[in-house]
Structures are given as structure tokens and as C-alpha cells.
N, C-alpha and C positions, 0 to 999 in steps of 0.2 A: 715335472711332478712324477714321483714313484709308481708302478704299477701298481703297489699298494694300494698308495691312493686312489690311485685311479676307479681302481676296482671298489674301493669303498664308498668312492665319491659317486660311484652306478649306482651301489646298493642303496646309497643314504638316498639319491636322488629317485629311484622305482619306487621305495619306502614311505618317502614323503609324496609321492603322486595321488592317495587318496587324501590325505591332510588337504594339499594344494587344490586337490578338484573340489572341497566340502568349502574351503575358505573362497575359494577364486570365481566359484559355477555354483553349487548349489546354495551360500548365504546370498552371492546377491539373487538368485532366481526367485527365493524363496523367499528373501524379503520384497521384495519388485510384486510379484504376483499376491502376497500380501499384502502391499501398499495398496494395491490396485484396488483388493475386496476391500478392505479398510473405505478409503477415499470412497468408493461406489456406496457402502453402507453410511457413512456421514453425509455426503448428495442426499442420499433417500429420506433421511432422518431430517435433513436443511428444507429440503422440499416441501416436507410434509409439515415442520415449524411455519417454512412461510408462510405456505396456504392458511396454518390455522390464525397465523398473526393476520393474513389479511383481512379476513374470514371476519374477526373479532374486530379489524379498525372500521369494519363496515356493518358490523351492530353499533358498534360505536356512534357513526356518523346515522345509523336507522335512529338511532335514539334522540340524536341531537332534533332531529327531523320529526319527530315524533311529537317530541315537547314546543319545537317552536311552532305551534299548531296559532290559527286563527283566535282560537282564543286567546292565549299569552299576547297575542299582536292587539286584539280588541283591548287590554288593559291600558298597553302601550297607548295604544292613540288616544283614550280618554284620557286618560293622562296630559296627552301633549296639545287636546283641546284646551283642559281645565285643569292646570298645574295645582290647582288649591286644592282637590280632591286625595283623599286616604287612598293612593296606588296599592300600599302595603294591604290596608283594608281589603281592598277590591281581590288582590289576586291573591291573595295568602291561602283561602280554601283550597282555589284550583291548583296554587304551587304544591301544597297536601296533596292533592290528588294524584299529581304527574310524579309524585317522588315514590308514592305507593305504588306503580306500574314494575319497580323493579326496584328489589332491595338492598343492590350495590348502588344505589343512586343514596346519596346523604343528605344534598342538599339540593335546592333549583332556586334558581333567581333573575330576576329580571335587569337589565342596566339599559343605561340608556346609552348612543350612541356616542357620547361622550366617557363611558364607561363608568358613570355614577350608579349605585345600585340600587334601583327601584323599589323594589322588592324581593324580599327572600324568604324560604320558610325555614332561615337560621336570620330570626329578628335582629339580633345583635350586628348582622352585617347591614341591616341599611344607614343609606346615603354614605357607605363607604367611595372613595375614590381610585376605581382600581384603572384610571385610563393610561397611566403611565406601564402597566403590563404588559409585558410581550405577548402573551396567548390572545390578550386581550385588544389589542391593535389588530394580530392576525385575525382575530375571531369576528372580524367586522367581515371579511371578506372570503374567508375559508373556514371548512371546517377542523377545529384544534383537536387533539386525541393525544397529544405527548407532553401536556402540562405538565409533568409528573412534579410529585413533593411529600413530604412526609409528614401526616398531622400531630395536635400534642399528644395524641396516644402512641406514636411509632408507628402509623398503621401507612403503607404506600397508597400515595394517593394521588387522580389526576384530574385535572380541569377538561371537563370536554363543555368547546366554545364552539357558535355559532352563528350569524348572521338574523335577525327573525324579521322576515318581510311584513308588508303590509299588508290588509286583509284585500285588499282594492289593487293591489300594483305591487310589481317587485320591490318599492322602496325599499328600503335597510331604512326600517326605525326604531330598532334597538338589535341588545344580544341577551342571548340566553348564554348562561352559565352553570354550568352543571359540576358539582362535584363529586365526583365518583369512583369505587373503590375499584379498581382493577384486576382484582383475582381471578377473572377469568383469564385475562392476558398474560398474568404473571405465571397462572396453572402453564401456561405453553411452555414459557420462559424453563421453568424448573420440572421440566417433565425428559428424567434424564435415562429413557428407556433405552435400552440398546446402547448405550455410552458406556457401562464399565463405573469404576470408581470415580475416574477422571474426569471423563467425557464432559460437555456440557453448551448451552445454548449459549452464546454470549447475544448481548442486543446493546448498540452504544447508537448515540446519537452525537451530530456536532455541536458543543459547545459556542459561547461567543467569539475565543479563541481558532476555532477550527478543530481543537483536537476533540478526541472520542470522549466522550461523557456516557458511561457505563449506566443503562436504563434497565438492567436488569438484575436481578440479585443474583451476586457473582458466588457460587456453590463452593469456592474453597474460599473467599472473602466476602462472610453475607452482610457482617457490617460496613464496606465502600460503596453501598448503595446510594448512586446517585452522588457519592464524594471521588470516587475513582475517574481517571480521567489519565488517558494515556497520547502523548504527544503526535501529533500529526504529521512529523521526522520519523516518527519510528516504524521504519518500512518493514522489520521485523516482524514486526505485530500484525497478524491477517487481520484485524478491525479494521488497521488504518485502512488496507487496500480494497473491503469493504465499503467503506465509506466514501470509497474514490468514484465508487462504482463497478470494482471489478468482480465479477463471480468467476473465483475459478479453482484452485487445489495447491495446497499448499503441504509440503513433506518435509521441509525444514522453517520452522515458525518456531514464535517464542509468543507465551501466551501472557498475561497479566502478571504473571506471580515469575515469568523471566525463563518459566519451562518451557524445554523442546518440544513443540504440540505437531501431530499431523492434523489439517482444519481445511474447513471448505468455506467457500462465501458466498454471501445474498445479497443482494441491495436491493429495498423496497422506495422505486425512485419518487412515490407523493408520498412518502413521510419521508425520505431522507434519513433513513436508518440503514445503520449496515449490520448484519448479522453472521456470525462465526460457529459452525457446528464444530467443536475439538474436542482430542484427544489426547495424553499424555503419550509420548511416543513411549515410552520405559513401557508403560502397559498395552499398547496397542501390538507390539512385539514381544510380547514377556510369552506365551505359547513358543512361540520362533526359535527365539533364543534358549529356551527349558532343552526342546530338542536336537537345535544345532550345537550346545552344548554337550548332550547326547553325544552326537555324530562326532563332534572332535575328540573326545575325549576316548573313541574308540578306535578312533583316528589314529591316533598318538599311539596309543596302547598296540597297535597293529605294525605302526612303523616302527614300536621301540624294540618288538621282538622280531621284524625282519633285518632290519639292522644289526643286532648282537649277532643273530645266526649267520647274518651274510658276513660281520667283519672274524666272527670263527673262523670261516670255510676260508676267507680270503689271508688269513693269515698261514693257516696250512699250505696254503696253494705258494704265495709269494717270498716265504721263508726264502729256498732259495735263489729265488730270481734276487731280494736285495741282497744277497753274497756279493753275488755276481754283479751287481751294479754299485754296489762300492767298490769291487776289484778294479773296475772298469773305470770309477772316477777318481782312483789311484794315481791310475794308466795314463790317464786324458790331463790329469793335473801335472803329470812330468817326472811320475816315479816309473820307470819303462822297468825297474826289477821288481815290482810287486807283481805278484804273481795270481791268478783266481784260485783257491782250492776247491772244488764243488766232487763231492763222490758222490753222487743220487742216483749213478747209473741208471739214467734218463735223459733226454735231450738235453738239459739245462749243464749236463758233464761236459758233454760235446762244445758245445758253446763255450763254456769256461774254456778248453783247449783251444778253441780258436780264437777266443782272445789273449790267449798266453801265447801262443803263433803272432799274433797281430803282432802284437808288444816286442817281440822279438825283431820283426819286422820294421818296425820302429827304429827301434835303436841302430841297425845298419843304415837306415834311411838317413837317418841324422848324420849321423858317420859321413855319409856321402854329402848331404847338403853340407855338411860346415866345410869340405874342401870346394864343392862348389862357389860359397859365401869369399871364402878365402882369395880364392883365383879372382872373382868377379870384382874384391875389393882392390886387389892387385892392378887388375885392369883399368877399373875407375882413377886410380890415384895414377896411370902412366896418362891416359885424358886428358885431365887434370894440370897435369905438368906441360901437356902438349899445347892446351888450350893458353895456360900462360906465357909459355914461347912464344905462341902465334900474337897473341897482346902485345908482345913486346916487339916482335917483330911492324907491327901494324905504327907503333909508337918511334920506332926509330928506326927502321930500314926502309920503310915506304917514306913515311916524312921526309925522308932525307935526300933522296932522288927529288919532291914534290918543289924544297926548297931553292934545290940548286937549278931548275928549271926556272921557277919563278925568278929569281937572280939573274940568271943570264936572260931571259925575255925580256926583266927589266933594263938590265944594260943594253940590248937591242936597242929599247925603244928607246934609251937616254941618247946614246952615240948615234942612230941612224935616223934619229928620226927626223930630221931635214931631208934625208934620201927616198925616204919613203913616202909613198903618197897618201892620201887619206883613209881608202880603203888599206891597205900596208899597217897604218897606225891602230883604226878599228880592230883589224885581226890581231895585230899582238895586246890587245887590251881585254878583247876575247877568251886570250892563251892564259891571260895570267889571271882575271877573274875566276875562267873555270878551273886551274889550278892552285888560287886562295880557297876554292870551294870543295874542291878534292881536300884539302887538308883540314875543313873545318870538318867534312865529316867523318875523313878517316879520327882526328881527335874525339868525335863522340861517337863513336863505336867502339874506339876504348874506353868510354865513360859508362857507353850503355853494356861490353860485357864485363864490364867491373862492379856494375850495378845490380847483378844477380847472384855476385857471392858476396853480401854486407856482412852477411850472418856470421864471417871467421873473423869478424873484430868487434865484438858488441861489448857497451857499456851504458851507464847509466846517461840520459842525455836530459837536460831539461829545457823541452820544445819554446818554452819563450825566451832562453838565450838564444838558443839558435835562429827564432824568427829576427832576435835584436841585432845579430850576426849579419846575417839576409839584409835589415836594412839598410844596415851601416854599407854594406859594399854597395845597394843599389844606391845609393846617398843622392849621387850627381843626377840620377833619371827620373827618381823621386820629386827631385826639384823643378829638371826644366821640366818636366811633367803636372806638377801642383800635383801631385798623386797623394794622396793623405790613405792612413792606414790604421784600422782601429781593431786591436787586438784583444781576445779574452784571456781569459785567465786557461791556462792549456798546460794540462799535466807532463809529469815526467815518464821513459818511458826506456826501455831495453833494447838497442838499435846501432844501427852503425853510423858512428857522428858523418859521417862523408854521404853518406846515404841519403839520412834527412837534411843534408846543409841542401842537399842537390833537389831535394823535394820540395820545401818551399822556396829557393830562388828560382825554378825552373816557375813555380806558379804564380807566383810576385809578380816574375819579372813580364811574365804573359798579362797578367791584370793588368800592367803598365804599359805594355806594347801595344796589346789591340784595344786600342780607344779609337776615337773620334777627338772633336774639338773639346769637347767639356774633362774635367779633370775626374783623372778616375777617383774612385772612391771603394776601396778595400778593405772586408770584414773576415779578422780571423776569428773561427770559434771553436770547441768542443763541448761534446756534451756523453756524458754516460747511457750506455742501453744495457739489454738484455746481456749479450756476451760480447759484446763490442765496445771501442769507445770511437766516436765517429766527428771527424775534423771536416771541417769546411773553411772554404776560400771563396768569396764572393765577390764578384765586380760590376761596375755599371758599365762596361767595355761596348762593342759591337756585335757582341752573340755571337750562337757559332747555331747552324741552320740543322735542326732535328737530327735531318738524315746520317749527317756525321760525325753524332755525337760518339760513335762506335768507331769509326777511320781514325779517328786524330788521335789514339794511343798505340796506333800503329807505327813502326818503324820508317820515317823519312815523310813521312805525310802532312802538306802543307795546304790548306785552303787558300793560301794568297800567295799572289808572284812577291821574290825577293824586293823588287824594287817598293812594294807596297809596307811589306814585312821584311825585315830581315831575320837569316834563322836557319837553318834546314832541317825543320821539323822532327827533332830528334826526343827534344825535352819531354813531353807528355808520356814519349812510352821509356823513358827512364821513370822517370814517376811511376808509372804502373809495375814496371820493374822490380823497384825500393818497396812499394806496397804489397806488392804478390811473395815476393820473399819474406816478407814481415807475417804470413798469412793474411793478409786482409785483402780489402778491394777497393776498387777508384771507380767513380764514373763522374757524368755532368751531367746538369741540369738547366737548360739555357733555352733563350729565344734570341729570334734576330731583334738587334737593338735595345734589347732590355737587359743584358748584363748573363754573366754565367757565377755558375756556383758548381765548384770542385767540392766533391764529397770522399773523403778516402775512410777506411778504419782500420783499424790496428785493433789486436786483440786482449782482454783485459788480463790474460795473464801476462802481458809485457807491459801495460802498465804498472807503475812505481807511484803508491801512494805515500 
């Protein structure tokens, strides 16, 4: 990056430091510490709802208590002495009476414990059958206050049910039923002080379903009274969790109508109601946001003018330093005669000089290194020549004394050996085993340093002739072996044909060697990666023991005597050999007795799609 930049990249970033501190420190602090007063003011407002909800379900049950007095119960029994008697007669004045004690009371009626209506002072309902009612099965044994329903004038309205003893004894011989108009309850419901525009009480009860059945009139939906009903899945919604039981704060909720609410909760546990004090979060933050919109906007406006000033100043300042740093990246890319021109007579002159001195320096330097490069290649290629003398010599001048040893020992032992005694026979048997062994490894140490220069005969090779190549010469070992061999499909690749012939017969032929009794059983595969493509050879052989999974690519390294194996451990680190030069890498994967697997890879720019 340019000092330019650099320098503009300071100013832009000191510039935006109070943006970053308003956006990163003061919105959340400020929202946070408002959520806090929010949530604390909705608690207050829930609290104060409860109390007056409970306040009110306990006039409620005063009143139920009030009317199921001794008298209502004296009607009851004469009744249930003398069924033939006018019930309706008898208690209709005093039903009068007990409905005038309070003027949201509409109606009062007597039933009988079967829920037949005895009596009422709404004539038209007696001998109705209301036993099949829910309020009304409850109302045998508790007191009811959440009948709620709406009568034929739209007016909200609830049944409050209760048990009416006997005048002599707790019996339950009937219920009183009361219809009664609720506005004082609903006064709580819709009392949205302190709440804003949004705000609002919510009160749901559960349904037969489970879910929330909305018992109070919803203030942005007055008509789903008592029709709303929001599912008891939707963990969204603070009623649900309300209704669970839980009282506690809610700062991302979503209300009835699917808005963002901030909300608190209640649960009133003997009615089984849950109640939600919320708020519209748009408006419970809309102060917040007026001002933090403020602050950024002064924000911006503060970093827009230290910015311009800072990239003025920084442009005067850097003029010439970029001269001088495209002079330099002239220089650095290989033009050693472009030159700096800087005159500011100021340090920045100075500088340009000594990098036109550099450059100068350069260019003799090079001068010298490419006779350097010169001689050093010189060198290499007399190595080079020396190193294939020595091959050759290893190939035909040592061989050649190894042979004519082995030949006359063997004539010894053909002509003398009636002369010689047993130990006499042993040792020339000795002589010429260790000198068949001398020559098998002076031969693959020409194999193994011919195996490191592949790379000056490369051509196109395609690896499953070559493995077909491999089998065909292992043919006879294959066979007395039962060796069976199942090959994939294995690209083609940029290589030295002698290289790879010598890679997989060296690991064929090991699949086949180290067994046991059962027949081996040989998987060639490939498969594509990242930068690689990676070949394996797999066998059900006799393992090779952890520890020496890293020895046995080593030069002359055998885990088993000749008589077990034959061999002199040469094959593997030709293999690694043909592989290292190709760029890639070999290793194993094995246990004792369950088979090894040869992983090599090659690299994907020599493979040939």
C-alpha cells in the first residue's frame, strides 16, 4: 500500500472514530439502558393490571357469594321437597331483588344440579337445559368468572357460576348463575395509560385447543373479540409464554398483528390466564432513534470535513514520495536504467540519489552474478558427466571382475569338489552367493542413480498401459501366486516411461512377494484432490510393523533375511526416487497382517487430461 494511502487510510480511519463510537458504544448503551426503563415501566403498569384483575375476579366471586345466600338455597330445597310447587313463583321477587344490588348484574337464576333452570328473572330462560356447559359443570364445584360471550346487542358479557349450599350442610343442591356485564374488568383491560399509541394490555385465556383465545378487546383489533386466537407453537408471541406460566421480559416479540413488541408477562395461576403489557418497539425507541439520528448525522458531517482536509494536506505531503516510489518500482521490476528525478531539495532529493546509486549498483551486481551463474553451470554439467562415468563404470568395470570371480569359484567348486571336504564346499558356496549379491546390488544402484534423472526423457505415458505392461512381465508369479489384480481407471501423465515402468513393478511385485498362505489380493486406484492427484496400491500381504513405515524407503533396507524374502531392498527407495523427482511424495499405510497400502502423488500440472 502507497504512503498515500496509508496516510489517508489514518485520516479516514481517526475520522470515522466518532461515527464508529455513536454506532458501536453509544446506540447500544442507549438503547440497553432504555430497554431497561421501558421493560421496568411495562412491569409497573403489568403489576398494577394484575392486582386490579385480581382485585375485580374477587368481587366477582364476593358477588357470586353474596347471592348464593340461604335464601336462594331455601327456594332450592322446597323445590326439591315438592317438585309440583311454582320454583319460578317463589323466587322471582327475591331473583328481583339480588339483581338490583348491582347494576352490571342482568340477570340471576337458579338451576338445579343437573343444570336445568329453575328459576330466572329472564322468564324466557326457564326449564332451559344448560348441563351440557362448560361454566356450568365447573360451576358445580368452583367458582366461574371467565364465561365470557357476547349478547344479541354486541354487548361483552360473562357468566359468573357457582356452587349454592344447603341451608343445613355444605351439600351442593344447586347453582347459581349470574349474567353479568363486565366493564369494570374490561375498564383494566383498555386502560392504556402510560402505553403511547401502541402500548396495550393484552388478557388470552386457553382455548379447547390449547392455544390463546384473546379475552380482551384487542386496541388495534376491537372486532377479534373473543374470535382471535393465536397458536400455542407460536413461541413468538409473549401470550404463548404467558400462558405457560412464565413472567418475565421480553425485547424481541412479535405481537397479534405480527409487530416487533418490547412486552412483559403475568400469569394469574387460579384463573389460568396469561397477560401481556406491550409495546410497539418502532415507538418505544422512536425518542432514541430522533436523537441518534442527530448524532450520526453530525457524525458523518464531521468526518466528511476531516477527511477532505486530511486527504488535501496528505496529497501535498506525498506528491513526491509517489515519484519516487514509482522510480523505485521501475527499478525493482528490472528497468536498472530508469532513473528517480526528484528536485525538492529536501530529503526526498537525497533519497531519489541514493536510489539512482542503488540501481547503478545493481546493474554491476548482475554483471557479476551472471558470470557467477555461468561458471557454476559449467561446473554442474562437468558433475554431471562425472556422475555418468561413474554409472558406467559401476555397470561394466566392477561387474566385470564380479563375473569372472563367480566363474572361476564356480569352476572350483565343479573340478575340486570331490577334493574338498564339506566345510571347503560350504565356503565356496558362500563366495559365490555373496558375489551373485554384490552384483545384484551393484545393478540397482544403477537403477537407483538413473532413477533421479527421469526428468531428461519425458513423455506422454498412459499409467494403465504401463500397469498392463507390469502384469504381463509378472505373468508367471501372478499365477503360481493366485495373485488377482483389480485396477481403476488411472490417468495419463508427463513422465519418464522407465521410471514409472520401475514404480509399479517394484510395488506389484512386493504385493506379490510379502504374503502368507492366502492369495494376494491387489487394488490399483486414483483419485483427483486439491493440487494433487494421488495413486494407491493396496494389498492383503503381512504388513509392515508401524515403526518402519519411514526405514523401508531407505537405501538397501530389508525387514526379512534373503532366505525368507528375496531382494536387497532397493525397490522402495527407487520408488520414492521416481516420485520425488516427479514433485510428489510416497508413503504407507499398514498394519501387521492386514495388508499395506502405497499412496504416491504426482502433481496435477503433469497430469494429461
Amino acid at each position: 500500500m502507497k504512503i498515500r494511502n496509508k496516510l489517508a487510510l489514518t485520516i479516514v480511519v481517526f475520522a470515522i472514530l466518532p461515527l464508529t463510537f455513536t454506532f458501536f458504544v453509544t446506540v447500544p448503551t442507549s438503547q440497553n439502558v432504555l430497554t431497561q426503563n421501558i421493560l421496568s415501566h411495562l412491569s409497573t403498569v403489568a403489576s398494577i393490571h394484575e392486582s386490579r384483575v385480581n382485585e375485580t375476579i374477587g368481587d366477582y366471586h364476593q358477588e357470586i357469594e353474596n347471592i348464593a345466600s340461604d335464601r336462594e338455597a331455601s327456594y332450592v330445597e322446597a323445590y326439591l321437597e315438592n317438585t309440583s310447587i311454582d320454583i319460578q313463583a317463589l323466587a322471582y321477587e327475591g331473583l328481583l331483588e339480588d339483581r338490583t344490588i348491582n347494576p352490571l348484574i342482568a340477570h340471576v337464576s337458579l338451576l338445579s344440579t343437573e343444570g336445568i333452570v329453575l328459576a330466572s328473572t329472564n322468564i324466557t330462560s326457564q326449564g332451559l337445559d344448560l348441563g351440557g356447559e362448560e361454566y356450568i359443570i365447573r360451576g358445580l364445584s368452583e367458582k366461574v368468572t371467565d364465561a365470557f360471550y357476547i349478547d344479541k346487542n354486541g354487548t361483552i358479557m360473562t357468566h359468573l357460576v357457582g356452587p349454592l349450599p344447603s341451608t343445613s350442610n355444605d351439600t351442593i343442591i344447586g347453582i347459581i348463575l349470574i349474567d353479568y356485564c363486565p366493564t369494570d374488568l374490561f375498564a383494566v383491560f383498555q386502560d392504556y395509560t402510560g402505553l403511547g399509541n401502541t402500548g396495550e394490555t393484552l388478557v388470552a385465556k386457553r382455548d379447547e385447543n390449547g392455544d390463546a383465545l384473546f379475552i380482551s378487546r384487542l386496541r388495534h383489533m376491537p372486532q377479534a373479540l373473543l374470535n382471535l386466537t393465536l397458536s400455542k407453537d407460536n413461541l413468538a408471541a409473549p401470550i404463548t409464554h404467558a400462558l405457560l406460566g412464565v413472567e418475565d421480559t421480553f425485547t424481541e416479540a412479535y405481537d397479534y398483528l405480527d409487530h416487533p413488541v418490547i412486552a412483559v408477562t403475568r400469569y394469574l395461576p387460579e384463573l389460568d390466564w396469561g397477560i401481556v403489557v406491550k409495546m410497539d418497539i418502532v415507538e418505544a425507541y422512536a425518542l432514541m432513534y430522533q436523537t441518534l439520528t442527530l448524532q450520526i448525522i453530525t457524525s458523518i458531517l464531521s468526518s466528511v470535513i476531516i477527511i477532505t482536509v486530511g486527504l488535501v494536506i496528505t496529497r501535498l505531503i506525498t506528491e513526491p514520495i509517489s515519484t519516487l516510489i514509482d522510480a523505485a518500482s521501475k527499478i525493482n521490476e528490472g528497468d536498472l536504467s530508469y532513473r528517480a528525478n526528484v528536485s525538492s531539495g529536501d530529503e526526498m532529493e537525497a533519497l531519489a540519489q541514493s536510489v539512482n546509486v542503488m540501481a547503478d549498483t545493481l546493474i554491476n551486481s548482475n554483471i557479476e552474478l551472471e558470470k557467477r551463474v555461468e561458471e557454476r553451470t559449467k561446473e554442474l554439467t562437468r558433475s554431471n558427466e562425472a556422475l555418468e562415468q561413474f554409472a558406467y563404470v559401476i555397470s561394466h568395470d566392477l561387474q566385470e571382475p564380479l563375473r569372472m570371480i563367480v566363474s572361476y569359484l564356480q569352476l572350483i567348486e565343479g573340478r575340486y569338489i570331490d577334493q574338498l571336504d564339506a566345510d571347503g564346499n560350504e565356503f565356496i558356496n558362500f563366495a559365490v552367493d555373496g558375489s551373485k549379491r554384490m552384483q545384484e546390488m551393484i545393478a540397482d544402484l544403477l537403477l537407483f542413480s538413473r532413477a533421479g534423472r527421469q526428468s531428461l526423457s519425458e513423455e506422454k505415458i498412459d499409467c494403465n498401459s504401463i500397469v498392463e505392461d507390469v502384469l504381463a512381465n509378472l505373468e508367471i508369479s501372478i499365477q503360481e501366486s493366485g495373485a488377482s489384480v483389480d485396477t481403476g481407471h488411472l490417468p495419463s501423465i508427463m513422465a519418464n516411461h522407465g521410471g514409472i515402468s520401475m514404480l509399479f513393478q517394484n510395488l506389484i511385485a512386493n504385493a506379490i512377494k510379502f504374503m502368507d498362505e492366502k492369495p494376494a489380493k491387489i487394488v490399483i486406484k486414483a483419485h483427483e484432490g486439491a493440487d494433487m492427484w494421488e495413486f494407491s496400491v493396496a494389498d492383503n500381504g503381512i504388513g509392515i510393523p508401524e515403526k518402519h513405515h519411514n526405514r523401508i524407503f531407505d537405501v538397501f533396507q530389508k525387514l526379512h533375511s534373503r532366505k525368507e524374502y528375496p531382494g536387497t531392498g532397493i525397490g522402495l527407495s527407487i520408488c520414492k526416487r521416481v516420485i520425488e523427482g516427479l514433485g510428489g511424495k510416497i508413503r504407507v499405510e499398514s498394519k501387521l497382517n492386514e495388508g499395506s497400502t502405497f499412496f504416491f502423488t504426482i502433481p496435477k500440472e503433469r497430469i494429461i487430461t
